[in-house]
PANU-457566 format. One record per residue (C-alpha): residue number from 1; residue in one letter; x, y, z. Coordinates in pm, 1 decimal, always signed. Layout:
BEGIN
+-----+---+----------+----------+----------+
|   k | r |       xx |       yy |       zz |
+-----+---+----------+----------+----------+
| NUM | A |        X |        Y |        Z |
...
+-----+---+----------+----------+----------+
This chain:
BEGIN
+-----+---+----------+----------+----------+
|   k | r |       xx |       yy |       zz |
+-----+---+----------+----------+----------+
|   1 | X |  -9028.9 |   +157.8 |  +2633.4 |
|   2 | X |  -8901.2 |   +445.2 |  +2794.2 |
|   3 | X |  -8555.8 |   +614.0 |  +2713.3 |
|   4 | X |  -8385.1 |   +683.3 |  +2946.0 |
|   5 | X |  -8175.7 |  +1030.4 |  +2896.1 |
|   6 | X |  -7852.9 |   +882.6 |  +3129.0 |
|   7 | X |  -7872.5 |   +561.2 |  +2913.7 |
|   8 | X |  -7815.7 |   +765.4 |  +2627.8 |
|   9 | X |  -7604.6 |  +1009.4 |  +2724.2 |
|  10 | X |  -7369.7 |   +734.3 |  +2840.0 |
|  11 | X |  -7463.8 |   +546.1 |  +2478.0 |
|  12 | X |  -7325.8 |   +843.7 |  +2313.0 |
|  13 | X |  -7095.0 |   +941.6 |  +2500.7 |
|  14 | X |  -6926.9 |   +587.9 |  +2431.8 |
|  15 | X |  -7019.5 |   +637.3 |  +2074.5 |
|  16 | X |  -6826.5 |   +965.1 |  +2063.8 |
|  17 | X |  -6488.5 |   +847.6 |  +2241.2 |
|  18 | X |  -6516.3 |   +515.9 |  +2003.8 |
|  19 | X |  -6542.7 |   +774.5 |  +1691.5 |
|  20 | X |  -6242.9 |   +993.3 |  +1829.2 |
|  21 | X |  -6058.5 |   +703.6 |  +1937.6 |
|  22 | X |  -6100.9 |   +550.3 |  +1580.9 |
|  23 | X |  -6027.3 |   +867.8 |  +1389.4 |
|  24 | X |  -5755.5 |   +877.2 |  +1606.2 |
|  25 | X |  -5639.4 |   +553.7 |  +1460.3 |
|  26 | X |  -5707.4 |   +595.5 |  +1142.1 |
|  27 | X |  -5486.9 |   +931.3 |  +1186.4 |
|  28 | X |  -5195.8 |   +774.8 |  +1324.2 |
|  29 | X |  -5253.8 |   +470.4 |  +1047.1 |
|  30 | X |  -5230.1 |   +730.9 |   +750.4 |
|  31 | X |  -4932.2 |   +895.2 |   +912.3 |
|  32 | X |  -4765.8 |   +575.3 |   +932.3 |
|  33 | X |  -4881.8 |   +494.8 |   +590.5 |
|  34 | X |  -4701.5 |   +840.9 |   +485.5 |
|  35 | X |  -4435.9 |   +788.1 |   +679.9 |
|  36 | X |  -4385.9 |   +404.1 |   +478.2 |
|  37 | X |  -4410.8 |   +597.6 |   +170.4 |
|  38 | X |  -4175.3 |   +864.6 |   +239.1 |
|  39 | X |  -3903.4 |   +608.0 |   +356.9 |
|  40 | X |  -4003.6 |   +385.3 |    +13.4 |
|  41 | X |  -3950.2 |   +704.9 |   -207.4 |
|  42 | X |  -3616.4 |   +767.6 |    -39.9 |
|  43 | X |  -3532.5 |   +412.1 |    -93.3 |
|  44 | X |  -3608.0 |   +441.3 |   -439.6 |
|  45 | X |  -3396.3 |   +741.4 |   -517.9 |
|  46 | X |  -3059.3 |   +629.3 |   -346.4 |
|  47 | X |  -3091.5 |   +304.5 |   -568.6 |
|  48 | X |  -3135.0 |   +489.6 |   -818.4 |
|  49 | X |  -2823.4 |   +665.0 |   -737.3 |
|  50 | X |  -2583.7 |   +388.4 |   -646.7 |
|  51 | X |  -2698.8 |   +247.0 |   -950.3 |
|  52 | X |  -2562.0 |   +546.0 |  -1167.4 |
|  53 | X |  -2226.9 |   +496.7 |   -907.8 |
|  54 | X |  -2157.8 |   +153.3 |   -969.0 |
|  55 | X |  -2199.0 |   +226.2 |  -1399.7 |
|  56 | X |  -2000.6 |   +458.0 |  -1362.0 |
|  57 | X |  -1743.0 |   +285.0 |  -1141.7 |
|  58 | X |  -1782.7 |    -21.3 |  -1402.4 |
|  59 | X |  -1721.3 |   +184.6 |  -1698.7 |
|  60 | X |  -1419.3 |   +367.0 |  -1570.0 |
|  61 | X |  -1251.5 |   +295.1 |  -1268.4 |
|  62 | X |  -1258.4 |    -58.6 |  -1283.1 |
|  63 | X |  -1123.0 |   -100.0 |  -1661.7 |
|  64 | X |   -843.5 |   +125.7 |  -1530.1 |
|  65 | X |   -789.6 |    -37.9 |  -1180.8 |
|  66 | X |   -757.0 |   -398.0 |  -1430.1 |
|  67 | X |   -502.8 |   -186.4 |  -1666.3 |
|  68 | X |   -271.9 |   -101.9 |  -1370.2 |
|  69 | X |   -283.2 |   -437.1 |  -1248.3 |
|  70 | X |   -199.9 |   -611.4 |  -1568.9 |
|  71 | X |    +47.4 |   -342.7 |  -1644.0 |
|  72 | X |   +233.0 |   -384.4 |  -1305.8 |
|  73 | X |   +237.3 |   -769.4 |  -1356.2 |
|  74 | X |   +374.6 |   -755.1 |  -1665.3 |
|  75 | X |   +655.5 |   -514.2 |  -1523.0 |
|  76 | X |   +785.1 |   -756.3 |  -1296.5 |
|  77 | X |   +663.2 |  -1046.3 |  -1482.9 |
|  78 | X |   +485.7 |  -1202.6 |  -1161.6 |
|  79 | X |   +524.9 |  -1574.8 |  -1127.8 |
|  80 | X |   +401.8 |  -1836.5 |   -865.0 |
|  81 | X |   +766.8 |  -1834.5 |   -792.9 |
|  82 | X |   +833.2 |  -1490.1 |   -686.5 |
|  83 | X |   +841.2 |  -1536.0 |   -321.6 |
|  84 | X |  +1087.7 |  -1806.7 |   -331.3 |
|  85 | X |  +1292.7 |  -1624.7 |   -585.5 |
|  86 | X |  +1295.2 |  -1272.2 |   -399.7 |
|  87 | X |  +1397.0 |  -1498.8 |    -98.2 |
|  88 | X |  +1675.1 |  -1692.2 |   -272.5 |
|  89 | X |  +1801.3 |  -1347.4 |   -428.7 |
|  90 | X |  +1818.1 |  -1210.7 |    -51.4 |
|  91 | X |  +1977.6 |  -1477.2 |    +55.7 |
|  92 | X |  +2212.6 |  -1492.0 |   -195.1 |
|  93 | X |  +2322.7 |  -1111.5 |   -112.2 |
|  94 | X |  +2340.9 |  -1164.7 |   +225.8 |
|  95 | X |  +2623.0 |  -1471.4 |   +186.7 |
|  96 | X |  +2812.4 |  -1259.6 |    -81.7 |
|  97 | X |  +2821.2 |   -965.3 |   +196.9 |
|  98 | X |  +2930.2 |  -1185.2 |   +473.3 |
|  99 | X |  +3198.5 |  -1344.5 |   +246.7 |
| 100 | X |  +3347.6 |   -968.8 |   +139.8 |
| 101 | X |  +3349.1 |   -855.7 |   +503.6 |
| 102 | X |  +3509.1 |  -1160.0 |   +640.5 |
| 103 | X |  +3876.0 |  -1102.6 |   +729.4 |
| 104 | X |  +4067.0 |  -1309.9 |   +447.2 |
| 105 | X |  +3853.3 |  -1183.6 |   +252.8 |
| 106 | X |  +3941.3 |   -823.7 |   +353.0 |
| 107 | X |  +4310.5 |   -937.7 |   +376.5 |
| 108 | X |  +4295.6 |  -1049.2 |     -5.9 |
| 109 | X |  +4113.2 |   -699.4 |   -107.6 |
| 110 | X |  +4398.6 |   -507.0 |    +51.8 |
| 111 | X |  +4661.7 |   -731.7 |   -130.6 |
| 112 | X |  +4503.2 |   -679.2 |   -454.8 |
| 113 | X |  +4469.2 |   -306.0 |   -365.2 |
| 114 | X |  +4831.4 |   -244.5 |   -293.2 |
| 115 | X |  +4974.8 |   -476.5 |   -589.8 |
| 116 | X |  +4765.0 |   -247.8 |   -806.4 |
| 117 | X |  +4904.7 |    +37.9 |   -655.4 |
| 118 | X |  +5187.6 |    -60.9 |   -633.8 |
| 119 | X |  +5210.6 |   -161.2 |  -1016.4 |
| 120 | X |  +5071.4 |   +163.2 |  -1100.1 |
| 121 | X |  +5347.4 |   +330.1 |   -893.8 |
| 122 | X |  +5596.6 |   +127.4 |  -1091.6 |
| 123 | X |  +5464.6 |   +161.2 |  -1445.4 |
| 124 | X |  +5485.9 |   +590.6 |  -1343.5 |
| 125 | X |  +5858.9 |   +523.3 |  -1209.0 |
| 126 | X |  +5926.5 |   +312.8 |  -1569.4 |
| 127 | X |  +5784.1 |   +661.9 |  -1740.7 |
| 128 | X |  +5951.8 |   +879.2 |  -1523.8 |
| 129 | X |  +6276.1 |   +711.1 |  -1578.7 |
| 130 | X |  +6272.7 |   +708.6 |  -1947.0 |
| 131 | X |  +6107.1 |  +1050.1 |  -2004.1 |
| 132 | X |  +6326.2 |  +1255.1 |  -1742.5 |
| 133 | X |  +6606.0 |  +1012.6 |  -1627.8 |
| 134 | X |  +6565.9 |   +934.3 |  -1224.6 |
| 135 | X |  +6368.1 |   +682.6 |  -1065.0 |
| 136 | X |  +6086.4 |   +691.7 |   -749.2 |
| 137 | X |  +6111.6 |   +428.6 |   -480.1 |
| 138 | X |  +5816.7 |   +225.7 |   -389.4 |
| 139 | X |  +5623.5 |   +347.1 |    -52.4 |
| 140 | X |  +5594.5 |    +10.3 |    +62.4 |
| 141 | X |  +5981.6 |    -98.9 |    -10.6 |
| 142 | X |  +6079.7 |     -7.2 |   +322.0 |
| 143 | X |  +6319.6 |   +226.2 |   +179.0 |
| 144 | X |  +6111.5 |   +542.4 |   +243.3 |
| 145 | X |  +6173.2 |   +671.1 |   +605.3 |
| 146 | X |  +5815.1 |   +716.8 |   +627.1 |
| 147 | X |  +5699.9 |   +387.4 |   +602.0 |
| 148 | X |  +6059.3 |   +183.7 |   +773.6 |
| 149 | X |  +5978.7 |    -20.9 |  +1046.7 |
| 150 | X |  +6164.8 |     +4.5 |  +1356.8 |
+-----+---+----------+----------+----------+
C-alpha cells in the first residue's frame, strides 16, 4: 500500500482542526466551569450575609418593632370595636355642634349670657349702693340713652 502524501496531509490536517477545535472546547468548557464557580462562590457569600442580616434583624429590630406595637395598643386599648366607636364618637360631635349653632339654640346662649350679665351688673349696683350710696342702671333697661329704642 502506498501512502499517499495528499491523503495525509488532508488526514492531518483534519486531525489538527479536530484537536484545536476540541481544545477549543474544552477552553470555553473550563471557562464556563470557572465562570459557574465564581457565580456559586458569590452566591455563597451574600447568604452568608443576609443570614447575619436577618439575626440581626431577629434579635433587635423585630423584639423592638413587637414592643412598640404592644405598647401603642395598650395606649389606646385597641378593641374590635374601635371603628364603630371612633365613628359613633364623631357622630356624636357632629349632632352636639349642629344643635349649639342652630338658632334657638343661639337665641337661648344669648339669653343666658345677658341674664348673667345682667345679674352680675346688679349684684355690683347692690355693692355699689351699700358701700358708696348711689345706684347704676341696667344697660339693657332701656333707660340708658345708648341703648333706647326709637
Amino acid at each position: 500500500m502506498a501512502v499517499d502524501p495528499f491523503t495525509v496531509g488532508v488526514a492531518g490536517a483534519f486531525s489538527l482542526a479536530n484537536g484545536l477545535l476540541g481544545a477549543n472546547a474544552q477552553n470555553k468548557s473550563t471557562a464556563l466551569q470557572m465562570d459557574m464557580a465564581a457565580r456559586a462562590q458569590e452566591f455563597q457569600e451574600r447568604k452568608v450575609a443576609t443570614d447575619a442580616l436577618q439575626q440581626r434583624w431577629g434579635a433587635i429590630e423585630v423584639p423592638a418593632w413587637q414592643q412598640y406595637l404592644q405598647g401603642n395598643a395598650a395606649l389606646k386599648q385597641q378593641n374590635i370595636f374601635d371603628p364603630k366607636q371612633m365613628a359613633l364618637e364623631s357622630d356624636r360631635y357632629g349632632f352636639n355642634l349642629k344643635n349649639e349653632l342652630s338658632p334657638d339654640a343661639l337665641k337661648y346662649t344669648q339669653k343666658k349670657n345677658r341674664d348673667t350679665l345682667e345679674n352680675a351688673i346688679k349684684a355690683q349696683g347692690a355693692a355699689a349702693e351699700r358701700h358708696f350710696g348711689y345706684s347704676t342702671p341696667s344697660p339693657f333697661a332701656f333707660s340708658n340713652p345708648s341703648y333706647s329704642v326709637g
